[in-house]
Backbone bond lengths (Angstrom), bond angles and torsions (degrees), N, CA, C in turn:
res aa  C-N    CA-C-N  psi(-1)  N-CA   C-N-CA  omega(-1)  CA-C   N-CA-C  phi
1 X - - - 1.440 - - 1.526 108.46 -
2 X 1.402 128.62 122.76 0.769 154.77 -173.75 1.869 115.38 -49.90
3 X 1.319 153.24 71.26 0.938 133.57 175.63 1.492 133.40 -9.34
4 X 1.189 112.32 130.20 2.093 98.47 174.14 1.743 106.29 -71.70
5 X 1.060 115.37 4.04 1.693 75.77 175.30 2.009 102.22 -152.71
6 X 2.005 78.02 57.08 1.469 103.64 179.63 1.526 86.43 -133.60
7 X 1.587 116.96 149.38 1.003 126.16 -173.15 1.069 119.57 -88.13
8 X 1.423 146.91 164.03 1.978 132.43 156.79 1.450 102.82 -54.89
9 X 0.777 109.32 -52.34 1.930 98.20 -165.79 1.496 108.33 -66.56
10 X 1.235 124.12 -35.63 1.323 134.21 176.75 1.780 123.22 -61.18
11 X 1.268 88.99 -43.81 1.848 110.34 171.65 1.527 100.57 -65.40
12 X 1.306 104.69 -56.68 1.920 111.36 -177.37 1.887 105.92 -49.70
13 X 1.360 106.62 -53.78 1.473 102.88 166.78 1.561 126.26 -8.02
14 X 2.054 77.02 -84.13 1.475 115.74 -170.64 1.439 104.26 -45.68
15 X 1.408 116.22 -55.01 1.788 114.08 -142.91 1.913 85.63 -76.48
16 X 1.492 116.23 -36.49 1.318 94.91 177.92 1.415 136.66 -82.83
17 X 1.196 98.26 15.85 1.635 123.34 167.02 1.800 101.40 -83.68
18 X 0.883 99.09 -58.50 1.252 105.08 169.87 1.097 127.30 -43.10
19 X 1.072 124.47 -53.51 1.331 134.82 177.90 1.537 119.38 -73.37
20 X 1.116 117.75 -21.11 1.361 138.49 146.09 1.663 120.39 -29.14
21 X 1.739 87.75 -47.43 2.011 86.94 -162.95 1.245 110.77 -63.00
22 X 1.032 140.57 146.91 1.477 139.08 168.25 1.749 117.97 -65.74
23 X 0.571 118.93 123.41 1.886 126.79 -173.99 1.378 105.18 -27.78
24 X 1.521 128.32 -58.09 1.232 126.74 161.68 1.446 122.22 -19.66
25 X 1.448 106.33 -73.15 1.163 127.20 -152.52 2.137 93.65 -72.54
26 X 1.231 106.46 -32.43 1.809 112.18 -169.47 1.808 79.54 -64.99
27 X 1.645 137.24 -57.79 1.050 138.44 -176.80 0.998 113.83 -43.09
28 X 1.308 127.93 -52.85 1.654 117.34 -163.36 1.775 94.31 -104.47
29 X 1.488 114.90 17.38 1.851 97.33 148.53 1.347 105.36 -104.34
30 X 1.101 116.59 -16.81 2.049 121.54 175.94 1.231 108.07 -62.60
31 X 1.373 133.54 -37.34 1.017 127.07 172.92 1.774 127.10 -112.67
32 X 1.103 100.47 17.79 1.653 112.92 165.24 1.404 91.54 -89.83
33 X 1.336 126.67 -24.61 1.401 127.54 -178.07 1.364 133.21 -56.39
34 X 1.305 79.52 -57.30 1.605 113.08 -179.05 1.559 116.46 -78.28
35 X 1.506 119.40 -26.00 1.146 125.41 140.41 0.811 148.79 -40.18
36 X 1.845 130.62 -38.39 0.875 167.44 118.02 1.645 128.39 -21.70
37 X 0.983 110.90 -30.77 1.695 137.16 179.34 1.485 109.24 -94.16
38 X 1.330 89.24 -25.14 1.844 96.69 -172.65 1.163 93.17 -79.70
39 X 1.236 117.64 -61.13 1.537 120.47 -173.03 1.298 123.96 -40.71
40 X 1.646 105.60 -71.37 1.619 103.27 147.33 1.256 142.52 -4.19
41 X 1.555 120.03 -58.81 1.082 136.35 160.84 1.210 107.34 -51.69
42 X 1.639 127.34 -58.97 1.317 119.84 -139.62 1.435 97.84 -96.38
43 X 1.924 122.08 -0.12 1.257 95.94 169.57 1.864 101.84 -92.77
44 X 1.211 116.94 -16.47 1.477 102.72 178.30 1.406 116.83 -57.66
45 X 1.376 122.40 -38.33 1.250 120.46 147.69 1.388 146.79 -2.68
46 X 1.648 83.98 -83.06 1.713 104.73 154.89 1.414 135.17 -43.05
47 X 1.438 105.33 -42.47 1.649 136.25 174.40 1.483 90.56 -49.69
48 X 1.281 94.69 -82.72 2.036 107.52 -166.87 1.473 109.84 -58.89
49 X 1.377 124.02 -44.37 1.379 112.90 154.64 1.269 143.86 -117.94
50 X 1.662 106.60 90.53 1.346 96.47 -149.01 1.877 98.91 -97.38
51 X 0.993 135.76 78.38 1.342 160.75 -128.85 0.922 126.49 -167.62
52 X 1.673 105.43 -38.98 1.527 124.09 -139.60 1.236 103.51 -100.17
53 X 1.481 129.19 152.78 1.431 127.64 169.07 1.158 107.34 -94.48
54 X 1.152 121.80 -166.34 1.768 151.25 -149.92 1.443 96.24 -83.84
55 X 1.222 122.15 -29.89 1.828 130.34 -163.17 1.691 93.50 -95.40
56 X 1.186 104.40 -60.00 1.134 109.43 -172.09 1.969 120.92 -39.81
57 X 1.526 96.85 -49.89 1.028 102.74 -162.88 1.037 104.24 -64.95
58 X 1.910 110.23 -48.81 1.531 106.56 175.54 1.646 135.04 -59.45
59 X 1.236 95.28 5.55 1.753 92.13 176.76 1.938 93.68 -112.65
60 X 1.170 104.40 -22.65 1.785 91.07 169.04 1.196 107.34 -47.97
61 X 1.528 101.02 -85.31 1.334 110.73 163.96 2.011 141.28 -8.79
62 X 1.328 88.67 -59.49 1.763 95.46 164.14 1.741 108.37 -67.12
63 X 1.701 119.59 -38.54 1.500 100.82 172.78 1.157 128.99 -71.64
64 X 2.022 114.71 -5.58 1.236 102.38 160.66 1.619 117.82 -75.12
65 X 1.373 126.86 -36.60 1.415 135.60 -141.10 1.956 85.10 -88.06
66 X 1.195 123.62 -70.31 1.134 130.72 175.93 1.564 127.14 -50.05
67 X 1.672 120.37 -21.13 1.663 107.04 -166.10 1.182 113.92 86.82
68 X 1.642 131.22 143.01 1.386 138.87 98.32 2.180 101.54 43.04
69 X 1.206 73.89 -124.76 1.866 92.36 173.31 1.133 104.41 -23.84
70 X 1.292 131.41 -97.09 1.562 151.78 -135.76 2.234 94.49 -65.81
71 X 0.993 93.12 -21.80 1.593 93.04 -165.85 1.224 98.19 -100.88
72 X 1.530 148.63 -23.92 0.734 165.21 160.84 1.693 119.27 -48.19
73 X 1.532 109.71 -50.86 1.341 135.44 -168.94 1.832 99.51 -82.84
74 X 1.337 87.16 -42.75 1.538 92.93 -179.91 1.522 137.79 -71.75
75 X 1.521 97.20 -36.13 1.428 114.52 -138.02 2.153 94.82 -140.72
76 X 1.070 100.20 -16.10 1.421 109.66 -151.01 1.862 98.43 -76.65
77 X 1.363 126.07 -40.34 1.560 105.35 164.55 1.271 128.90 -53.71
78 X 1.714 118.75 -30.49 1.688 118.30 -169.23 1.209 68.16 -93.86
79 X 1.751 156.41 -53.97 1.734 104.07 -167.75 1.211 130.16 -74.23
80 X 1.090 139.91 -22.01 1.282 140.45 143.40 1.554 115.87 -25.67
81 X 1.336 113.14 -71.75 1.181 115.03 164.08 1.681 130.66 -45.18
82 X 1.115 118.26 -38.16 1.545 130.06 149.43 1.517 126.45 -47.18
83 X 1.362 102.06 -53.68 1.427 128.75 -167.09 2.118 87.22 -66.59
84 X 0.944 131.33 -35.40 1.421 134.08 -158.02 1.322 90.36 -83.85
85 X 1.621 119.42 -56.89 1.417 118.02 -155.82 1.495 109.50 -69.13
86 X 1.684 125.13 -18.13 1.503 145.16 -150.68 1.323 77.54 -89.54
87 X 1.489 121.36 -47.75 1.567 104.50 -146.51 1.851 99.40 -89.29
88 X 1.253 114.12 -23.31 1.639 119.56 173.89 1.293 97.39 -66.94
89 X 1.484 128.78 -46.67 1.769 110.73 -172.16 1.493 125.41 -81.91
90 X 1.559 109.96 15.38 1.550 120.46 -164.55 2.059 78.53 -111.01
């Protein structure tokens, strides 16, 4: 979908630039992306808990990427178990 304050001829450009990239190359910017986003994330993290160790962050982190449920099923005894030891060392 076309932006409003991108032109038709300009969009037509773009998308055939696009279409240009070779599949590879659309792959390894999808995931320079997403790399990138992670990070993002994982320094806001840091920001809000800056406290936190290496474990920690990475299971913040997985309860953003995963949800409720999925992080829970997965991940949810060592946080519990985490969650106990955080609150004895405070």
């Amino acid at each position: 979908m076309r932006p409003r304050d991108t032109s038709p001829e300009a969009w037509n450009v773009l998308m055939d630039l696009l279409r240009k990239i070779p599949p590879e190359e659309k792959l390894r910017r999808a995931l320079a992306l997403t790399e990138t986003a992670r990070k993002l994330s994982e320094a806001g993290l840091r920001e809000a808990y800056p406290d936190a160790g290496e474990r920690e962050i990475f299971l913040r982190l997985a309860q953003r990427q995963l949800g409720d449920e999925l992080f829970q099923k997965v991940y949810g005894d060592e946080w519990r178990q985490y969650g106990s030891r955080m609150k004895s060392a405070r």
